[in-house]
C-alpha positions, -999 to 999 in steps of 0.1 A, spaced: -399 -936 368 -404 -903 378 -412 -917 413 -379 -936 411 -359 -900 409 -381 -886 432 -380 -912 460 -342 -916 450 -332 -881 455 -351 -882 488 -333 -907 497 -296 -890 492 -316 -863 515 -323 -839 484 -352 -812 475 -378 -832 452 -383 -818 423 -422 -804 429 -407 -787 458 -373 -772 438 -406 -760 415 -426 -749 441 -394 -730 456 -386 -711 420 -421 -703 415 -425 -684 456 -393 -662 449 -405 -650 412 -423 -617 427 -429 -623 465 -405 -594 478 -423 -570 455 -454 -550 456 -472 -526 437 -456 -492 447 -421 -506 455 -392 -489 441 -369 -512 417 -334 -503 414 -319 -525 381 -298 -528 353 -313 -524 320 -305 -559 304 -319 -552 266 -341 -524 247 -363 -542 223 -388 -522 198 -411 -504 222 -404 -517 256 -369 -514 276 -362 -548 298 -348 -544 336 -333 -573 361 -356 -565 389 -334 -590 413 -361 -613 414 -370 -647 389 -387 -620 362 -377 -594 343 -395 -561 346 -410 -541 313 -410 -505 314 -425 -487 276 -395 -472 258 -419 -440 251 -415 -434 294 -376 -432 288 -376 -405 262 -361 -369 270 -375 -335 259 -358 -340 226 -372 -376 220 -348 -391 224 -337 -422 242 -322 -416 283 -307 -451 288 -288 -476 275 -284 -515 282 -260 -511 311 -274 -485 327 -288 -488 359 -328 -469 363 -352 -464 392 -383 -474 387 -417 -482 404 -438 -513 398 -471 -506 387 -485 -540 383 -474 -578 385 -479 -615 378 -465 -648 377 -453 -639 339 -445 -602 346 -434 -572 360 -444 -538 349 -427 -511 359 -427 -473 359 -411 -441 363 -442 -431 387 -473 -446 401 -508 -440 383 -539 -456 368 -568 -461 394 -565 -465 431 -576 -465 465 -568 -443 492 -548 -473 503 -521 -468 475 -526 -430 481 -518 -434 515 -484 -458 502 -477 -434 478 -473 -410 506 -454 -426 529 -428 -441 510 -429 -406 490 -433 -424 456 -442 -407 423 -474 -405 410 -490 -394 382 -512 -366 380 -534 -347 350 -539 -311 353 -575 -304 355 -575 -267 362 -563 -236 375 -577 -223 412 -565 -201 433 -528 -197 443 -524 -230 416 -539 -261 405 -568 -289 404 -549 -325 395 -563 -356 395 -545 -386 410 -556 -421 410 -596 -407 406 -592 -382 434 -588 -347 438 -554 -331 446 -543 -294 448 -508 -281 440 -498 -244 448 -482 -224 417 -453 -224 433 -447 -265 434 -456 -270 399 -422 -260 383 -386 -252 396 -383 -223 377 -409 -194 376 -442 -199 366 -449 -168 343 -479 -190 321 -502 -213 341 -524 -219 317 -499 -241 295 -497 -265 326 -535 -270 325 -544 -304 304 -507 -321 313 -500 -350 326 -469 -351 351 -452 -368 383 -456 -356 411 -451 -363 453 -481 -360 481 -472 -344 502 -503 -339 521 -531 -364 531 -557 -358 553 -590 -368 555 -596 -401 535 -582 -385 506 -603 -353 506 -574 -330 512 -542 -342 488 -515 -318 483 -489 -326 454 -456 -314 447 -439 -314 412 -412 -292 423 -394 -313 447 -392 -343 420 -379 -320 393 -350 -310 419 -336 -343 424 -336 -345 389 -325 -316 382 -298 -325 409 -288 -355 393 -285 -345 358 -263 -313 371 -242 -336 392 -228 -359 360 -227 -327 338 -203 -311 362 -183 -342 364 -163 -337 333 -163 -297 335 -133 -282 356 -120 -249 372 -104 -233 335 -129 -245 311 -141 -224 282 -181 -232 278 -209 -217 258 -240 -208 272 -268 -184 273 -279 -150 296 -306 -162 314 -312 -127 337 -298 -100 337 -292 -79 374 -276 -46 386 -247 -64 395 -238 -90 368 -250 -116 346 -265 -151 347 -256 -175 325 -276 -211 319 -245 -233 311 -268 -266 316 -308 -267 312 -312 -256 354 -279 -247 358 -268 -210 359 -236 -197 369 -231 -157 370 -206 -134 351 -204 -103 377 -201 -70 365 -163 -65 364 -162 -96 347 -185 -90 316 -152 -70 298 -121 -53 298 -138 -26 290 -153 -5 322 -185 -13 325 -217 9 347 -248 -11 336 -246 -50 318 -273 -43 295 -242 -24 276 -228 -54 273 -248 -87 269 -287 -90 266 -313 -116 278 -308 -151 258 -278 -139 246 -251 -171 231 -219 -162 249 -188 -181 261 -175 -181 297 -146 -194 316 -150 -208 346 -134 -192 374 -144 -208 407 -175 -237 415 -181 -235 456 -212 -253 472 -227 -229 496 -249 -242 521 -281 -220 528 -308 -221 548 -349 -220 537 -378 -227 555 -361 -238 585 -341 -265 564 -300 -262 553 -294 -267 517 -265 -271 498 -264 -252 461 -235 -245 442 -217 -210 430 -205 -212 399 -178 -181 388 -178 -169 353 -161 -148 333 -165 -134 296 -139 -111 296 -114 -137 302 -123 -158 271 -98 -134 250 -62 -120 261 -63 -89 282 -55 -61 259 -23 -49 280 -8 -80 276 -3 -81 242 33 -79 227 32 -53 206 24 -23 218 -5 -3 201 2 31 214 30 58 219 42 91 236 33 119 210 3 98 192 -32 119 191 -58 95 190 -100 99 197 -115 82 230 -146 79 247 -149 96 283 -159 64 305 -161 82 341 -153 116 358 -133 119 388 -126 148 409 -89 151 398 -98 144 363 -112 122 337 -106 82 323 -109 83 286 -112 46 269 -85 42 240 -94 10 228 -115 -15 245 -96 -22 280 -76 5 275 -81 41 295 -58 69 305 -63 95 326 -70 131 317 -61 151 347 -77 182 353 -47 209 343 -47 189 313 -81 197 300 -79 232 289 -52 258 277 -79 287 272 -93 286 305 -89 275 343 -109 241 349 -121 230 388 -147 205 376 -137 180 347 -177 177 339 -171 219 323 -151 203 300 -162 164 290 -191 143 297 -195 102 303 -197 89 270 -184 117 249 -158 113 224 -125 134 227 -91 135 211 -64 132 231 -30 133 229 -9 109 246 16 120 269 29 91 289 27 53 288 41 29 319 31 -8 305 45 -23 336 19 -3 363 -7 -3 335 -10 39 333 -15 60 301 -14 98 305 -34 120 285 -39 155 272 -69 169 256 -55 206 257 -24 190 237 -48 180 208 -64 211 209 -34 231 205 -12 257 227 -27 291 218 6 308 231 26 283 205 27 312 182 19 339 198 46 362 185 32 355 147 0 366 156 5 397 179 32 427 176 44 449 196 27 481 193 -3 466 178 -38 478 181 -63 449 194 -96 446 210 -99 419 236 -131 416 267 -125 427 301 -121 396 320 -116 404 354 -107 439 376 -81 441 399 -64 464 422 -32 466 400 -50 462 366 -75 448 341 -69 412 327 -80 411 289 -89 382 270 -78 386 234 -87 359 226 -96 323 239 -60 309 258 -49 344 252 -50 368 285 -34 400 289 -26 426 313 -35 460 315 -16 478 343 -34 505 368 4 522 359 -5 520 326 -41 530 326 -29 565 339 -11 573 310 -44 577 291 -54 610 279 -87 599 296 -83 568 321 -115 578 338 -133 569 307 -115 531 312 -121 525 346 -161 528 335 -155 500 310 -168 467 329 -162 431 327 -172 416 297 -174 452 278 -146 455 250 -121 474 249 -97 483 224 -55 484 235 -21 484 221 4 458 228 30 468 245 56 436 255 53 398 245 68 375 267 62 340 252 78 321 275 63 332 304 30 335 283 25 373 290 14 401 273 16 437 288 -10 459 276 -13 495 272 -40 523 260 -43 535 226 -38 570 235 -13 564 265 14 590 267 48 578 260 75 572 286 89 606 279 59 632 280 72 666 293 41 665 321 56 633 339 86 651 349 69 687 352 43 673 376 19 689 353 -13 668 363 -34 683 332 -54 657 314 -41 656 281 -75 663 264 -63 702 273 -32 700 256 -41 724 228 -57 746 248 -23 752 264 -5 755 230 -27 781 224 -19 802 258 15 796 250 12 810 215 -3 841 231 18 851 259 46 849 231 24 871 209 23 898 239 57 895 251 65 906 215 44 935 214 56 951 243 88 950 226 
């Protein structure tokens, strides 16, 4: 009967059905061999082994336990499209792989190499400049520097493990392999980066963790491999000289994203393309000088920290984001300042006293001498005319001696006024920084002067101003007594 069909179908010009057989049976695996790369769609994931359409009559097999991440969990899921590498094959099957391994020849070495297919290697060692891994029963070496993408600070806890990896050197038979992890762990690391970025956009608000730490900023791992850096002026509203003030390694912080470029670069000869990623921290909250209500006014003392020293003056910090300027004539009542670093030092913590705000251009003016206090304020409660005082010979000039009274407080003591000592020879000796002890003789508030004068001066009407008599008045009583006398003679002779 069957001959019938057969001989039948023949007849109408058809396939017989040993042929149609013979045909299904050639195109199960005949475009595949062992090292070929299988692009498929994962059709089902049964208890320990995940099922692929290879694009031939059979299904390949990979084992679930090669699909697991570094949390153990699951990478795929039916739908998903894997590349994989067959490892072995029958009429019934298809294994497949993530890499090659197991035992070989140098012929699958030497496969391996050219079509720049996994394989998988054990870590036998450590040698110089990096490791001793076996591949397929031979010998391989891989420099430090290709084991991991990131730095290798440990390379003792690669020794014993088992990874993928790419030759990229065969010479010799297979006597001289060279293996790469590196480069595999770049694609993908490149991959994994590419679909994380695809739903993250210019704006978005992302936590993630200070991976270094350089002069000039901060780098922040927002994806396991993927860093984008938070510079300096970024890190807060506060001014910053150093980011260790701010953040520390493996710190949790938010960013923003403010700008992701690709930059194309070239190394060893070859252009690659990485991407700049933009962050900010600062910009996670408002900007303090934004706000709507206002947190400071004219008249309001309040304590700062000195951030920086300028020639002209100094930036005190009123809140975080928040400085003013103390300019240099504003720094002291009680004595003349040329460098703001005689008064205040980076860091230290001042009161202030605020003495004009401009929101708009962002400007707070400050005064430390206001929150110190004007020394002249009530200068007419503390001194009198005619009082006796001792103050410090400050400084000697042609016209007089200035006279600190006290700090803030300076008088003068006129050369005109000097002479109308009983002694002024006795204060031109007196030198500066020596006391000396004065009357006050005018107050002029306003102006903030005080005229000084010697205890013993002569007043304004002495008899030996308008006589010309030149006498010092330490021999005033010996002329009372001459006087007395020629009146005592004049009355004898009468």
């Amino acid at each position: 009967m069957s001959e019938n069909f057969t001989d039948e179908n023949n007849g109408n010009g058809e396939e017989s059905f040993a042929e149609l057989f013979e045909s299904y049976n050639a195109g199960m695996t005949e475009d595949l061999q062992i090292g070929d790369k299988v692009t498929g769609e994962v059709i089902s994931i049964g208890m320990d082994t995940i099922f692929v359409n290879t694009g031939t009559k059979i299904d390949g097999a990979v084992e679930k336990a090669e699909m697991l991440d570094e949390n153990g969990e699951l990478s795929c899921a039916e739908g998903d499209t894997l590349d994989l590498y067959v490892v072995a094959f029958n009429e019934n099957e298809v294994r497949l792989s993530r890499a090659l391994s197991g035992v070989g020849g140098f012929n699958l070495l030497n496969e391996a190499y050219a079509g720049q297919v996994p394989v998988e290697g054990k870590v036998i060692e450590q040698c110089k400049g990096g490791f001793h891994v076996q591949v397929f029963q031979h010998r391989a070496f891989c420099p430090i520097s290709q084991i991991d993408i990131k730095y290798v600070e440990t390379p003792e806890d690669y020794v014993g493990g088992a990874f993928q990896f790419l030759i990229k050197q065969l010479e010799k038979k297979g006597r001289n392999i060279v293996v790469s992890r590196r480069e595999l762990l770049a694609r993908e690391q490149k991959e994994s980066h590419a679909k994380f970025l695809e739903d993250v956009n210019v704006g978005d608000v992302l936590d993630g963790r200070v991976a270094n730490i350089m002069p000039y900023g901060a780098f922040v791992e927002l994806f396991p491999g993927l860093e984008g850096m938070v510079h300096i002026s970024e890190l807060s509203w506060s001014r910053v000289e150093k980011p260790e003030e701010v953040v520390a390694k493996d710190d949790p912080v938010r960013v923003k994203i403010l700008s992701i470029e690709e930059q194309e670069k070239e190394k060893d000869g070859k252009k690659e393309v990485r991407l700049k990623i933009s962050l900010s921290i600062k910009q996670v909250t408002d900007n303090p000088w934004d706000r709507e209500e206002k947190s400071f006014r004219v008249g309001d003392k309040i304590r700062g920290k000195v951030t920086r020293l300028m020639g002209f003056g100094a930036f005190v910090e009123l809140e975080p984001g928040i400085e003013g300027l103390v300019h240099i004539s504003e720094m002291s009542y009680t004595r003349r300042i040329n460098r703001p670093e005689d008064v205040v030092s980076a860091g230290e913590t001042v009161d202030v006293v605020i003495r004009d705000i401009n929101y708009d251009s962002r400007r707070i003016s400050l005064s430390i001498r206001d929150a110190e206090g004007d020394p002249w304020g009530d200068i007419e409660e503390k001194y009198t005319i005619g009082q006796s005082v001792e103050g410090t010979v400050e400084k000697k000039e042609k016209f007089g001696y200035f006279v600190t009274l006290e700090p803030g407080i300076t008088g003068l003591l006129p050369k005109s006024k000097m002479s109308r000592s009983e002694n002024p020879g006795a204060i031109e000796k007196i030198q500066v920084g020596e006391p000396i002890t004065i009357i006050v003789e005018e107050i002029q508030a306003d102006l903030r002067k005080i005229t000084l004068a010697p205890t013993d001066a002569r007043s304004e009407g002495d008899w030996r101003q308008f006589s010309g008599d030149k006498r010092p008045a330490s021999s005033s009583a010996f002329g009372d007594l001459g006087d007395k006398l020629q009146a005592a003679l004049k009355g004898n002779k009468k």
